[in-house]
Structures are given as structure tokens and as C-alpha cells.
TIMI-2910 file (N, C-alpha, C, CB; in pm, 1 decimal, decimal comma, always signed):
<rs>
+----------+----------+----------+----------+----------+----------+----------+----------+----------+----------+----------+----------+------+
!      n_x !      n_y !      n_z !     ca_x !     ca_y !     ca_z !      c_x !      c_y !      c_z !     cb_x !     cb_y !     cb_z ! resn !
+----------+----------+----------+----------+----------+----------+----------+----------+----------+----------+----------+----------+------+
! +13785,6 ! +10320,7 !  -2919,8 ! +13733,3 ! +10330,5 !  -3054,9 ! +13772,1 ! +10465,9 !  -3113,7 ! +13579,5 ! +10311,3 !  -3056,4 !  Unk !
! +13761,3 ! +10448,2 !  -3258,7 ! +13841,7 ! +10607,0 !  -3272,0 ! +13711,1 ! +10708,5 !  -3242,3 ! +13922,7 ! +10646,1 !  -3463,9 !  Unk !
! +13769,4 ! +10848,6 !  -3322,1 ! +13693,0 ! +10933,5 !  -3314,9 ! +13567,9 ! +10972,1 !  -3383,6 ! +13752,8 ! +10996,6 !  -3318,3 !  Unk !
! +13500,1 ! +11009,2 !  -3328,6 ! +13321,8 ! +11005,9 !  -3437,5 ! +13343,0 ! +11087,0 !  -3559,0 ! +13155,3 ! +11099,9 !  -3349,7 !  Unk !
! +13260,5 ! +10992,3 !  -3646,0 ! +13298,4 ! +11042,4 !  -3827,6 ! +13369,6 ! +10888,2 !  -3880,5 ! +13460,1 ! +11217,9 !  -3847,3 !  Unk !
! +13442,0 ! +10889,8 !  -3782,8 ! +13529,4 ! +10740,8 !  -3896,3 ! +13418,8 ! +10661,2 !  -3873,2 ! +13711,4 ! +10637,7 !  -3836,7 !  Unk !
! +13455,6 ! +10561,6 !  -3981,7 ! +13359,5 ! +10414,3 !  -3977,2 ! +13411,6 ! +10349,7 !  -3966,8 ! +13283,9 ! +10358,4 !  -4061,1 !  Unk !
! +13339,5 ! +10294,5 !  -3813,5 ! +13348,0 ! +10202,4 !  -3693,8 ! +13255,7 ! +10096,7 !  -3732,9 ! +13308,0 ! +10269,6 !  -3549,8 !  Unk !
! +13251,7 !  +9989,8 !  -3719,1 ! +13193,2 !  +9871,2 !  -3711,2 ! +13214,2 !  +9816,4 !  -3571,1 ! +13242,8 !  +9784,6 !  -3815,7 !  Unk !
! +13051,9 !  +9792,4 !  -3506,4 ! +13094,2 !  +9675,6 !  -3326,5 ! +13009,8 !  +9569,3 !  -3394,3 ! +13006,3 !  +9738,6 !  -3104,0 !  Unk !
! +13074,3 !  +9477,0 !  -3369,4 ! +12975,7 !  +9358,2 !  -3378,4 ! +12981,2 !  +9313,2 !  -3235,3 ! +13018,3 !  +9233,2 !  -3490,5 !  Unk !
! +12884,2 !  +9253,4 !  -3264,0 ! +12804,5 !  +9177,0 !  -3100,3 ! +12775,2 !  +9059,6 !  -3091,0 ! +12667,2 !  +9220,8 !  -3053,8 !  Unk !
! +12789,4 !  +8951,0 !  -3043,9 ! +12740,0 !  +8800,3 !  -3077,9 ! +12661,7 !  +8778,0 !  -2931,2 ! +12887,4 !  +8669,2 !  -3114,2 !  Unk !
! +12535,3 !  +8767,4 !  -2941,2 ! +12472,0 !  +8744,9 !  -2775,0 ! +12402,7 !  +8611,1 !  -2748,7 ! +12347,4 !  +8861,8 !  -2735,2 !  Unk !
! +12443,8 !  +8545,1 !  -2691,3 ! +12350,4 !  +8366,2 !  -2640,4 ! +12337,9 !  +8383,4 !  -2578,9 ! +12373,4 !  +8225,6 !  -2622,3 !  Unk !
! +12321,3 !  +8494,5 !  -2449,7 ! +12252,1 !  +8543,3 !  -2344,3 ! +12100,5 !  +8495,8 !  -2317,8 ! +12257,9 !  +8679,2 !  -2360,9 !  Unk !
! +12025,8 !  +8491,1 !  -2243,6 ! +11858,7 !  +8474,7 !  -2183,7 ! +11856,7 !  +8629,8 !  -2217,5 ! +11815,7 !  +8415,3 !  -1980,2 !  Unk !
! +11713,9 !  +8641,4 !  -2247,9 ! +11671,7 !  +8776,3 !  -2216,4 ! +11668,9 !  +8844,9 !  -2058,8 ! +11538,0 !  +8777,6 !  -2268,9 !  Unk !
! +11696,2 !  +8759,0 !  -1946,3 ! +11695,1 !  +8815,0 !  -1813,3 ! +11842,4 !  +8818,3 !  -1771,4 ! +11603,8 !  +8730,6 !  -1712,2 !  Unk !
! +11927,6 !  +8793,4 !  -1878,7 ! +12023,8 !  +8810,6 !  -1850,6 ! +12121,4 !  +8929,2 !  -1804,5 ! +12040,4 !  +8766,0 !  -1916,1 !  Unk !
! +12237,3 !  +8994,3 !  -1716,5 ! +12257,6 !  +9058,1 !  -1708,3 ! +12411,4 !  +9078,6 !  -1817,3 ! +12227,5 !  +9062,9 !  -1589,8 !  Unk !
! +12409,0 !  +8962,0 !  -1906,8 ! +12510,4 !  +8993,6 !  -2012,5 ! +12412,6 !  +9024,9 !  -2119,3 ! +12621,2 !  +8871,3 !  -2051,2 !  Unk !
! +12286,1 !  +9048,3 !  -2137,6 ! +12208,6 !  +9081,1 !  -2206,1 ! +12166,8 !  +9224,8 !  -2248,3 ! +12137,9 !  +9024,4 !  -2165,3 !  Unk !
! +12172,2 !  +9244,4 !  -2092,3 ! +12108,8 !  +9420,3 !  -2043,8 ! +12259,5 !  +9486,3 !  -2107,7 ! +12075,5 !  +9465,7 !  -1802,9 !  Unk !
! +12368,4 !  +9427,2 !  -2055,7 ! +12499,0 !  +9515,0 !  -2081,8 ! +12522,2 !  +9498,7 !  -2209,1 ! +12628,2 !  +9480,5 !  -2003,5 !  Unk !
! +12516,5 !  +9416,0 !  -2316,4 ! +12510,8 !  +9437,8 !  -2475,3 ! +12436,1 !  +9524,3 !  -2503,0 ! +12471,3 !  +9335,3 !  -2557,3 !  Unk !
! +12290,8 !  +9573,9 !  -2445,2 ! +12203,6 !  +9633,7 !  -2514,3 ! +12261,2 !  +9774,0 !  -2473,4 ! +12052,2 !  +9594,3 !  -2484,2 !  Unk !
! +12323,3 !  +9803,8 !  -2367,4 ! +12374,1 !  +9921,5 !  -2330,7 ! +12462,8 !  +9987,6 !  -2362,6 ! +12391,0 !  +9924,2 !  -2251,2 !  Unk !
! +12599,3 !  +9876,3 !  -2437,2 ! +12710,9 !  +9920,2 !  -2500,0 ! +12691,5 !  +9977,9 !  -2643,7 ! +12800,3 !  +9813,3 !  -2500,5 !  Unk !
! +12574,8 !  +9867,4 !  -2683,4 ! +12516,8 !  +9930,2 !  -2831,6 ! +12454,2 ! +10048,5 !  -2815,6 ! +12409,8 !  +9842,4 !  -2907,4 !  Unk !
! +12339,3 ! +10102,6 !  -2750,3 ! +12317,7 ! +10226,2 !  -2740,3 ! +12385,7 ! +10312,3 !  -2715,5 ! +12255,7 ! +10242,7 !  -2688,2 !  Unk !
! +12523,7 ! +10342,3 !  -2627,4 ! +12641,5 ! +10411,0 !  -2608,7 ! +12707,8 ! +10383,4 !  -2785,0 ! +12740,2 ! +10336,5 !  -2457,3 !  Unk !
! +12739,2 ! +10285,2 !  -2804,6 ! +12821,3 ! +10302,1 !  -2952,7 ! +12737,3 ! +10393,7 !  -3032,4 ! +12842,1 ! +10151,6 !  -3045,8 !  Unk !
! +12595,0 ! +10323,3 !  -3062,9 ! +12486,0 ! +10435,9 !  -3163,7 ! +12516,9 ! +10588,8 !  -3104,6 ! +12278,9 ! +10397,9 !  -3135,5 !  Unk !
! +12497,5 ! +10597,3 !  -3013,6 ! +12555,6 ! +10746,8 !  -2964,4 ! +12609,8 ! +10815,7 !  -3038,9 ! +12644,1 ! +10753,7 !  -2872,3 !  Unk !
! +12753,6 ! +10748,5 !  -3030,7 ! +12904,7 ! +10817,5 !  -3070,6 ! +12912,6 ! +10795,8 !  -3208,2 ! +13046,7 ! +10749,1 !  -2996,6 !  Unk !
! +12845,2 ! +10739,8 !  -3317,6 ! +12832,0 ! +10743,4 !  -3443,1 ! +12871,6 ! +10609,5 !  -3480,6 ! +12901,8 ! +10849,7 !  -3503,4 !  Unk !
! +12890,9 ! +10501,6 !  -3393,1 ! +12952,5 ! +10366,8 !  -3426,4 ! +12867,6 ! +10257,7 !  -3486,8 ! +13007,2 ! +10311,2 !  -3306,9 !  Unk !
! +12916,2 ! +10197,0 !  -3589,1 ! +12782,0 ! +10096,2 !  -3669,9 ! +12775,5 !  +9992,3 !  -3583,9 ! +12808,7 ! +10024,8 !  -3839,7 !  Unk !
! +12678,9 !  +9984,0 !  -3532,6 ! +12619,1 !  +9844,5 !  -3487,4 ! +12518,2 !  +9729,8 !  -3524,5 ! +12579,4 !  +9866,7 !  -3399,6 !  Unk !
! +12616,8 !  +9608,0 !  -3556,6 ! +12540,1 !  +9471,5 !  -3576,0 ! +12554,3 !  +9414,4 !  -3462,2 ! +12585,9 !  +9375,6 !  -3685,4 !  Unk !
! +12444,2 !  +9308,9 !  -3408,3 ! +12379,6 !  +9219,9 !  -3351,0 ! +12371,3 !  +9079,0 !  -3474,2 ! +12236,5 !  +9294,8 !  -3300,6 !  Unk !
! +12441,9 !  +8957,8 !  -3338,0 ! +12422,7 !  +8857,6 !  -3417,5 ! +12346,9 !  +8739,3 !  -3290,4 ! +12582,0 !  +8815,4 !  -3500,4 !  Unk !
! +12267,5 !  +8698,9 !  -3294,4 ! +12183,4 !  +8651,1 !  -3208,7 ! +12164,7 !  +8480,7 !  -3212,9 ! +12059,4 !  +8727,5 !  -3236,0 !  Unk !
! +12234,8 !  +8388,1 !  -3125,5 ! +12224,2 !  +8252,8 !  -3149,5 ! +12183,5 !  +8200,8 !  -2969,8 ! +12389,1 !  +8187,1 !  -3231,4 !  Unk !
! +12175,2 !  +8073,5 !  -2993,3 ! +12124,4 !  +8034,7 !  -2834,4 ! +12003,4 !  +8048,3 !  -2781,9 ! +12185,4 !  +8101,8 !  -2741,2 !  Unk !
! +12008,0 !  +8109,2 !  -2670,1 ! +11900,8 !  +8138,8 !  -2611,5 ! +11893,8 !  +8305,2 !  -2593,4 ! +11897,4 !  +8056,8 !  -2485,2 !  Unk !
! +12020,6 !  +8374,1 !  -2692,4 ! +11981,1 !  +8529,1 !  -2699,3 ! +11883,6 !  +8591,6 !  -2840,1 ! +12136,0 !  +8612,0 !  -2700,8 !  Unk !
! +11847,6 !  +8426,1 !  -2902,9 ! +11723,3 !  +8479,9 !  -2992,2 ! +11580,5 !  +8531,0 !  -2968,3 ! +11695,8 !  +8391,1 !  -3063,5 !  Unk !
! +11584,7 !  +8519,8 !  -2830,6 ! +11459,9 !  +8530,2 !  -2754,3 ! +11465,5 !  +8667,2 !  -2732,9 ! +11445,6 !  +8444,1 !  -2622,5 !  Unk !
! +11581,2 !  +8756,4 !  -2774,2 ! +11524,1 !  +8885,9 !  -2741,4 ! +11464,9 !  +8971,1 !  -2889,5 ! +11651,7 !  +8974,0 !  -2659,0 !  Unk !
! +11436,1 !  +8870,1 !  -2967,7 ! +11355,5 !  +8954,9 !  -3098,7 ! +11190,0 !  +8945,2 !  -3096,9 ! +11405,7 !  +8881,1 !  -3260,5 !  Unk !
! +11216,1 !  +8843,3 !  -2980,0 ! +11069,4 !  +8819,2 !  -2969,8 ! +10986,2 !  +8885,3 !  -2920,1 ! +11041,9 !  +8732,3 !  -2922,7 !  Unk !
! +10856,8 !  +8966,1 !  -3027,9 ! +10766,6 !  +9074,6 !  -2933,0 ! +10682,9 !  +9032,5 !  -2830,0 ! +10672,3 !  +9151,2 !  -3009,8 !  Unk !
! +10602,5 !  +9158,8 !  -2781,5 ! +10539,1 !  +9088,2 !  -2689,6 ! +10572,8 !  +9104,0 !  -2569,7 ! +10542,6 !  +8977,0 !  -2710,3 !  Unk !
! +10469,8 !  +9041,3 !  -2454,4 ! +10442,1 !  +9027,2 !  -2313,4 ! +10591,4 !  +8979,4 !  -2263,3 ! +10310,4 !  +8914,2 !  -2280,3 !  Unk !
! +10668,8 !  +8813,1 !  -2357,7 ! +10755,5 !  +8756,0 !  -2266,0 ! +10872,8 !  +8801,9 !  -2247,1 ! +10772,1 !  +8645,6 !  -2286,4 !  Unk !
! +10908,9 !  +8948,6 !  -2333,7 ! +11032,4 !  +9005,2 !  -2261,9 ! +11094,5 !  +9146,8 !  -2349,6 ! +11157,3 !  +8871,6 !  -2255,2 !  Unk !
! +11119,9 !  +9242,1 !  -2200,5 ! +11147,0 !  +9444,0 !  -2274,8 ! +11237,7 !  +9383,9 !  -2346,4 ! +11223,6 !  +9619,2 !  -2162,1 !  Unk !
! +11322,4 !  +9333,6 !  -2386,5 ! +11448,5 !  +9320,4 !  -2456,3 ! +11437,9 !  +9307,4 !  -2574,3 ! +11522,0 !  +9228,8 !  -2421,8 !  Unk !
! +11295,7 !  +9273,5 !  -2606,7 ! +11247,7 !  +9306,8 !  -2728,3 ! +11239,1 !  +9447,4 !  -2767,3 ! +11133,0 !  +9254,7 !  -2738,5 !  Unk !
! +11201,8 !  +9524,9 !  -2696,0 ! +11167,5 !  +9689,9 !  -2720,8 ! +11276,0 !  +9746,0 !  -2729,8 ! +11089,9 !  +9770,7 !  -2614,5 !  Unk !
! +11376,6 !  +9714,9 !  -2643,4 ! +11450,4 !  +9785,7 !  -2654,9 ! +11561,0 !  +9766,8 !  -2766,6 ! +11479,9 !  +9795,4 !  -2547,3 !  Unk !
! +11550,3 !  +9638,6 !  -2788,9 ! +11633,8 !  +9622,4 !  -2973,8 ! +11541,2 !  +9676,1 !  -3056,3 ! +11665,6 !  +9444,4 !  -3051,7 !  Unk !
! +11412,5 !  +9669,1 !  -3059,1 ! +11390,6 !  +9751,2 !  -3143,4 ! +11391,3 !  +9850,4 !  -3184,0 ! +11348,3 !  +9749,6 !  -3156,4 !  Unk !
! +11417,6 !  +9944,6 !  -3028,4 ! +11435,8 ! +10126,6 !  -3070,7 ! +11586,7 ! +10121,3 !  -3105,5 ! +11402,8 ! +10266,3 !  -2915,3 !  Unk !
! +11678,5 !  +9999,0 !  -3110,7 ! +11834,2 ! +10051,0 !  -3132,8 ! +11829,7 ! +10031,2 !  -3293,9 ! +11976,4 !  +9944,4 !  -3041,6 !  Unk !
! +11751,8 !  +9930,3 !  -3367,6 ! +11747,6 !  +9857,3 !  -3485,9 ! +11691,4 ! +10031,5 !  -3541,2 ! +11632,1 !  +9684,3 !  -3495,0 !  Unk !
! +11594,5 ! +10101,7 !  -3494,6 ! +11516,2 ! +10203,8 !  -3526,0 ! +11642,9 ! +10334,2 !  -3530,0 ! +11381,9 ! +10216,4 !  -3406,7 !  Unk !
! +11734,2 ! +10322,5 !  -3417,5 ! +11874,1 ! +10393,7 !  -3439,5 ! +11964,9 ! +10349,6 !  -3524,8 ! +11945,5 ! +10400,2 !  -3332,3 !  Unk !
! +11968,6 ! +10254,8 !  -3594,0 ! +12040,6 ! +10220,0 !  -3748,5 ! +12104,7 ! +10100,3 !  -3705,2 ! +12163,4 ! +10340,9 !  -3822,5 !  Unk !
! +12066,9 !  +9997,0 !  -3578,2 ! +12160,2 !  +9877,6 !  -3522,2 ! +12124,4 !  +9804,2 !  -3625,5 ! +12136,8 !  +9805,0 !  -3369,7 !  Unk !
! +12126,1 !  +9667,1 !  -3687,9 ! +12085,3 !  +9590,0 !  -3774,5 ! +12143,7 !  +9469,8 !  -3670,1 ! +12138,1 !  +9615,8 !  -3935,0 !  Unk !
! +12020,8 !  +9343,7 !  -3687,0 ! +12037,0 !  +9223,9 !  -3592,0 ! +11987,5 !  +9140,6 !  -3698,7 ! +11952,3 !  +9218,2 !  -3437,8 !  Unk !
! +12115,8 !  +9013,8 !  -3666,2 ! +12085,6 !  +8882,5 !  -3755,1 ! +12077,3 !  +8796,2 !  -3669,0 ! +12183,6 !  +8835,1 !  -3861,0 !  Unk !
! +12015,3 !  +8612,6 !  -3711,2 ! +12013,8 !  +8556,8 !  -3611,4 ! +12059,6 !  +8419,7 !  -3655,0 ! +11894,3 !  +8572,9 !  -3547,3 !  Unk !
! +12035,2 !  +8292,5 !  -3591,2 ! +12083,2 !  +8222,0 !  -3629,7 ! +11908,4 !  +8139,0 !  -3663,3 ! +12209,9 !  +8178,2 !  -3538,5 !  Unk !
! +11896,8 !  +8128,8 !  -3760,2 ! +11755,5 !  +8092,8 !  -3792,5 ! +11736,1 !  +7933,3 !  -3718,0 ! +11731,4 !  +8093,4 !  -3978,5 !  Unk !
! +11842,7 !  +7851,8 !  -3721,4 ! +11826,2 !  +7720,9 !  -3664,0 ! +11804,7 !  +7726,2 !  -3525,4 ! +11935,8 !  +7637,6 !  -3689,4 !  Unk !
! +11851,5 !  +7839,4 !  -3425,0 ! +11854,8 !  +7802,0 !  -3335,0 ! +11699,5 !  +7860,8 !  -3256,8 ! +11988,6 !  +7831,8 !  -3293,4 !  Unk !
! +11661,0 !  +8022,7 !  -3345,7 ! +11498,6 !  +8077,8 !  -3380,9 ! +11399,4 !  +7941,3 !  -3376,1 ! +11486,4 !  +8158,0 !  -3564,5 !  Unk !
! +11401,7 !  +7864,0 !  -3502,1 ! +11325,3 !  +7750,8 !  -3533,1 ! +11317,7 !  +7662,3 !  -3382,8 ! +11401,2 !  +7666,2 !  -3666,2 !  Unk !
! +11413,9 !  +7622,7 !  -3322,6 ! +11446,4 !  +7503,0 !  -3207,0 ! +11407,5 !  +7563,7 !  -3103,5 ! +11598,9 !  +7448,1 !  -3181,7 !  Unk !
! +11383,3 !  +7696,0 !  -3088,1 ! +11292,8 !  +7785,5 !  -2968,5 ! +11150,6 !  +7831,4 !  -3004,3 ! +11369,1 !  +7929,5 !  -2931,0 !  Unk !
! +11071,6 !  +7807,4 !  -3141,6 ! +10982,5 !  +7800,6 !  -3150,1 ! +10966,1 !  +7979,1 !  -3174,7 ! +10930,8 !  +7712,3 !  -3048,3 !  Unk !
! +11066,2 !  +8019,0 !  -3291,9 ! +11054,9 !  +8199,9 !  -3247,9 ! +11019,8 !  +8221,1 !  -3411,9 ! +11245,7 !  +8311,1 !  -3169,8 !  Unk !
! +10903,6 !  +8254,3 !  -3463,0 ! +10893,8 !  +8303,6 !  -3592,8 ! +10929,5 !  +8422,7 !  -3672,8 ! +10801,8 !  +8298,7 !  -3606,2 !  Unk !
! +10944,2 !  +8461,7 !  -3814,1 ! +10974,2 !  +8561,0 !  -3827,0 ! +10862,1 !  +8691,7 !  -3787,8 ! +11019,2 !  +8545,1 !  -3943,4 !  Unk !
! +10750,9 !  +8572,7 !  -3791,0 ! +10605,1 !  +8718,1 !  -3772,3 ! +10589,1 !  +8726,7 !  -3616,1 ! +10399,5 !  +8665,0 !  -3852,3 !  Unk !
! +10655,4 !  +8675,4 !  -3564,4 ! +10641,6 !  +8750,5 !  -3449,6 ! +10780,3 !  +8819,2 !  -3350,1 ! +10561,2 !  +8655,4 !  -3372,0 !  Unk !
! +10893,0 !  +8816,2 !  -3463,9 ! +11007,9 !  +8918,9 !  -3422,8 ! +10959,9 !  +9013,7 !  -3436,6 ! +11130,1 !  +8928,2 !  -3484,3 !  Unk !
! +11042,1 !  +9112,1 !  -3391,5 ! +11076,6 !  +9287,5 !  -3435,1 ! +11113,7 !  +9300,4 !  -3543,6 ! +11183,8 !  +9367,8 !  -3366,0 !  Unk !
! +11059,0 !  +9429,8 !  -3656,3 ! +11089,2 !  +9433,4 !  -3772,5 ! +11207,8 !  +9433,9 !  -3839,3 ! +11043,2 !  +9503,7 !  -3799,9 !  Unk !
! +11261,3 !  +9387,4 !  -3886,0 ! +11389,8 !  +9394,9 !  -4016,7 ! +11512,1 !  +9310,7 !  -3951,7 ! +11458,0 !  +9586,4 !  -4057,7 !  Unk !
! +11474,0 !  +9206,7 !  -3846,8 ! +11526,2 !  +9075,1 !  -3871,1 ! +11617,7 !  +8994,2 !  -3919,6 ! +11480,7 !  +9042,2 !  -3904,3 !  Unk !
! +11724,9 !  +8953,1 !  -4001,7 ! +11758,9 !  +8890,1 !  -4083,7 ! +11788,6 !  +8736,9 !  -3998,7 ! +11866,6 !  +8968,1 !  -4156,9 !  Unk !
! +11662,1 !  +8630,8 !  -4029,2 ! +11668,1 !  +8495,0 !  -4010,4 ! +11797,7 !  +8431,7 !  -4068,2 ! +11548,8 !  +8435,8 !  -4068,9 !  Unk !
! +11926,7 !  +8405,7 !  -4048,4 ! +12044,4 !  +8385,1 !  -4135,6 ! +12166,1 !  +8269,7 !  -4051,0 ! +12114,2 !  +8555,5 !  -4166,3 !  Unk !
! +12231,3 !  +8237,2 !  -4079,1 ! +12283,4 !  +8102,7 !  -4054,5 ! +12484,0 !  +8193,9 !  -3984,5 ! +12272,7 !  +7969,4 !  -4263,4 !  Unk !
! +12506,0 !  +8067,7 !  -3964,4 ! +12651,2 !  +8077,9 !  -3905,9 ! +12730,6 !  +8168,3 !  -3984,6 ! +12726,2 !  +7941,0 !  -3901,8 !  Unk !
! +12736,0 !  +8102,4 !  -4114,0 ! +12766,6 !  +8211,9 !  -4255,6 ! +12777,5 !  +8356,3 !  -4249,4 ! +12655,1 !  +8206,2 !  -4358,3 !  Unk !
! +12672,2 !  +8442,0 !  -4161,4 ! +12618,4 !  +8609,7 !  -4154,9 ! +12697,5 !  +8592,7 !  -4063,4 ! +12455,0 !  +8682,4 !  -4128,7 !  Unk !
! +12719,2 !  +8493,4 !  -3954,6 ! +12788,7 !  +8518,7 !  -3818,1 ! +12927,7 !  +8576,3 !  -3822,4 ! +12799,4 !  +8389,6 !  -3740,9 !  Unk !
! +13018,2 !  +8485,8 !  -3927,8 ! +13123,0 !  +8494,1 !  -4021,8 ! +13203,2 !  +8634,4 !  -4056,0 ! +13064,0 !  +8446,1 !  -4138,5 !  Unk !
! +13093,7 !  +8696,6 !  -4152,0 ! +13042,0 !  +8787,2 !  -4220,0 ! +13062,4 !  +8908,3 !  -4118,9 ! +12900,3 !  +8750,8 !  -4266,0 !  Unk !
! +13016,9 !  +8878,3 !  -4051,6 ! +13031,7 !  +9026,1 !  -3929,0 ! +13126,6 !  +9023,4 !  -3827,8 ! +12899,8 !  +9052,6 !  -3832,0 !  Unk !
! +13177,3 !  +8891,5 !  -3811,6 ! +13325,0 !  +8894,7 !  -3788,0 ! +13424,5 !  +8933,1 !  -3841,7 ! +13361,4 !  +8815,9 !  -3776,9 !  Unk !
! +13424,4 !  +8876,0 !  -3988,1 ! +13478,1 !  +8959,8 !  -4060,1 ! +13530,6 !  +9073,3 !  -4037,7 ! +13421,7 !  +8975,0 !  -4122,9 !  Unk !
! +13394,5 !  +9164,2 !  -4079,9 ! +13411,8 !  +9288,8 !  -4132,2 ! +13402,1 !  +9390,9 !  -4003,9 ! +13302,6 !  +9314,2 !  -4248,5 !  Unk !
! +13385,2 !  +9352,1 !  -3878,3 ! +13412,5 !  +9443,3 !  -3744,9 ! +13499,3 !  +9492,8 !  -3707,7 ! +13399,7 !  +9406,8 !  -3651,0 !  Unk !
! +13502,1 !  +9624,7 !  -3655,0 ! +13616,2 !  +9662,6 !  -3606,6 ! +13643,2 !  +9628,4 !  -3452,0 ! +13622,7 !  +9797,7 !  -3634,1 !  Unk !
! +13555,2 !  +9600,0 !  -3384,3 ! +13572,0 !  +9499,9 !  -3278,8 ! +13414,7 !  +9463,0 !  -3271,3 ! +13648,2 !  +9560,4 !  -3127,6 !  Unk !
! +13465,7 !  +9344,4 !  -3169,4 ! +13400,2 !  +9205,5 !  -3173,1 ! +13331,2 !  +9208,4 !  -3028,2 ! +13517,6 !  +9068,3 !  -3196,5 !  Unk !
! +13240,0 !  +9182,1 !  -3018,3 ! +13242,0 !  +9102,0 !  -2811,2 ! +13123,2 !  +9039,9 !  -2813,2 ! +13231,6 !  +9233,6 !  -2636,4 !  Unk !
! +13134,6 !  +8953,9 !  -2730,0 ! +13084,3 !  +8860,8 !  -2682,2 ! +12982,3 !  +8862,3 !  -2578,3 ! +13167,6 !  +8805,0 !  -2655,4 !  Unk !
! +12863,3 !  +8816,8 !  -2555,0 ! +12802,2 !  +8808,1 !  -2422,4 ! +12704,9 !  +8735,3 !  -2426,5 ! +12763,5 !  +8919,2 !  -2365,9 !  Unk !
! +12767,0 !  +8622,9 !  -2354,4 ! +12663,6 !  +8441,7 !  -2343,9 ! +12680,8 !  +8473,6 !  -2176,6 ! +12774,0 !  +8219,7 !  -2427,3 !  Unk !
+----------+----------+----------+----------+----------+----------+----------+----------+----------+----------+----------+----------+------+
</rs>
């Protein structure tokens, strides 16, 4: 990635479980990118919507939230939220419930991309 100051875009696409260990390593690459000054989006479909969810059933919640709190921004796929029974009032704050479309969108506009289902 280049050097800190330029604007970097990572996007992230995660269908990971929250006990996942492609889960733990997204959340780790993003905190290393926030580091180095790199913009990080989160796009969340599958069964990696389960990590917005607060609460007892999983840290992976906390810990997106202190990256979202470091300037990460996470979208999700609201259909797949709804089909796991995950509301907006009981995600982590600032959320965006949003469709394949946002998925698109941050493909787009990334300067790299990765993956971790």
C-alpha cells in the first residue's frame, strides 16, 4: 500500500462466523490499515453479519466497534441481517443496513479489495 498521507481505500467483504479465524484476521488487517492512515470499509453479508451484533453472543462485536470509533465505516447486507434475525437496535452504532448495490459501491471505489468467508 503506498505511503501514509495518500488516500488509500481497503475494502473488506466478510461472510465469515464470528468464531471464525477469517474473521479475527479481517479485524486485524483493518486495525493495522487504521494504523497507517488507510480508509477502511467493511461490507458484511452471510453469516459475517453477526459480528454487529451487541452483546453477550460475540467480542467481534466490540471490537468493530472500537475500529468504526477509529474512522472504519461497516455496511451490511440488510437481507441477509433480516434472515439471521439481527436488528438495527441491536447492532453497533452507525451501521449502514444496505443491499448488494453499497457492496458494488465499495468495490468500486477501493484501492484494494479482500475477501474473508
Amino acid at each position: 500500500m503506498p505511503v501514509k498521507g495518500h488516500d488509500v481505500k481497503l475494502g473488506i467483504l466478510l461472510t465469515a462466523g464470528v468464531m471464525s479465524q477469517s474473521t479475527h484476521s479481517a479485524l486485524r488487517i483493518a486495525e493495522a490499515a487504521l494504523r497507517k492512515g488507510v480508509e477502511v470499509e467493511f461490507f458484511l453479508m452471510d453469516a459475517g453479519v453477526y459480528a454487529v451484533k451487541r452483546g453477550k453472543r460475540t467480542a467481534a462485536a466490540d471490537t468493530l466497534a472500537a475500529l468504526t470509533e477509529k474512522g472504519a465505516r461497516v455496511a451490511l447486507c440488510a437481507l441477509n441481517a433480516e434472515q439471521r434475525g439481527i436488528s438495527a437496535e441491536e447492532s453497533i452504532p452507525g451501521v449502514l443496513f444496505g443491499s448488494q448495490y453499497d457492496l458494488a459501491l465499495l468495490i468500486g471505489s477501493a484501492d484494494r479489495f479482500l475477501y474473508f468467508g
